[in-house]
N, C-alpha and C positions, 0 to 999 in steps of 0.2 A: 194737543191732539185729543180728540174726544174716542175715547176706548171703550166699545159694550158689548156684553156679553151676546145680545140679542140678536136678530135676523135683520132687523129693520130699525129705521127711526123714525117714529110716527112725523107725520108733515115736514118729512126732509128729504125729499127725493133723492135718490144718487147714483150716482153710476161705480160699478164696479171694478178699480185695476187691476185687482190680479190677488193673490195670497202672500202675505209675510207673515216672518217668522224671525225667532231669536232664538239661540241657544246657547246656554254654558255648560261646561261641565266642573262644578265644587266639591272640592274636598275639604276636611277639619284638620287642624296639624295632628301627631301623632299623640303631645298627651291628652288633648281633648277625645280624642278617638278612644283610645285606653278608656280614661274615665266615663264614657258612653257606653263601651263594652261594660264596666263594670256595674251600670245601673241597670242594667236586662238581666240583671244577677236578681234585683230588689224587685222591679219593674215601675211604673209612671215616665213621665214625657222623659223623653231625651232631648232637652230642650238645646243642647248643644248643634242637635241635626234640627230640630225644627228654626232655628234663627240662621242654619247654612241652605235649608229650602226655598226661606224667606227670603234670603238676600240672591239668591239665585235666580227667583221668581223676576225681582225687580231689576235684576241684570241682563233677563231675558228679554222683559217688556222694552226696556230701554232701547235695545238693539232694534227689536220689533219696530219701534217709532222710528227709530234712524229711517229703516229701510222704505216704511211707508211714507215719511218725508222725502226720500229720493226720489219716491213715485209721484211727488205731488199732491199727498192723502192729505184729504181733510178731516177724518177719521177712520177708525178701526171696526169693523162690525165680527162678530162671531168672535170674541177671542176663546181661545183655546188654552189648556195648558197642557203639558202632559211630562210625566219624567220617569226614568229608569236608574235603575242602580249597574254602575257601569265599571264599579272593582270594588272591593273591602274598603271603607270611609270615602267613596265619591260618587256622586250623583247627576246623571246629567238632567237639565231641567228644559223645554223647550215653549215659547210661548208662539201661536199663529191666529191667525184671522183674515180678514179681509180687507183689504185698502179700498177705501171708495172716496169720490169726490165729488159733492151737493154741486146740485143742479141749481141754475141760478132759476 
């Protein structure tokens, strides 16, 4: 599944199905969370929440492809991301775009 950030794909006509989307919502177990709390004490990454954004990120896209493969997509145009913090250590993440499918 060809996935771009973009409006358009130069010399690829397409038509447009509809919008999809994926979402998760991740959390860290409790003593990575602890130890994440404890580095906003020192400060620098809290790379514990940047590798649960990461894998969230790619939990979402996944879903994302599902749903424009039910549609029949042959690629994804405008993806999107966007996420909120949705309790103390969880984050929901959510990926969308557009389904379309090249014009022969």
């Amino acid at each position: 599944m060809l996935i771009v950030t973009t409006e358009s794909l130069p010399g690829r006509p397409y038509e447009a199905l509809g919008m999809v989307k994926g979402n998760v919502v991740q959390s860290k177990n409790f003593g990575k969370d602890f130890m994440s709390a404890m580095k906003t004490l020192v400060g620098g990454e809290v790379v514990a929440y940047t590798e649960m954004l990461s894998e969230a990120r790619q939990i979402a896209v996944g879903r994302m492809v599902k749903e424009a493969e039910a549609l029949g997509a042959d690629a994804i145009v405008c993806l999107r991301f966007a996420s909120s913090s949705v309790m103390q250590g969880a984050a929901e993440c959510i990926a969308y775009g557009t389904a379309v499918k090249f014009l022969q």
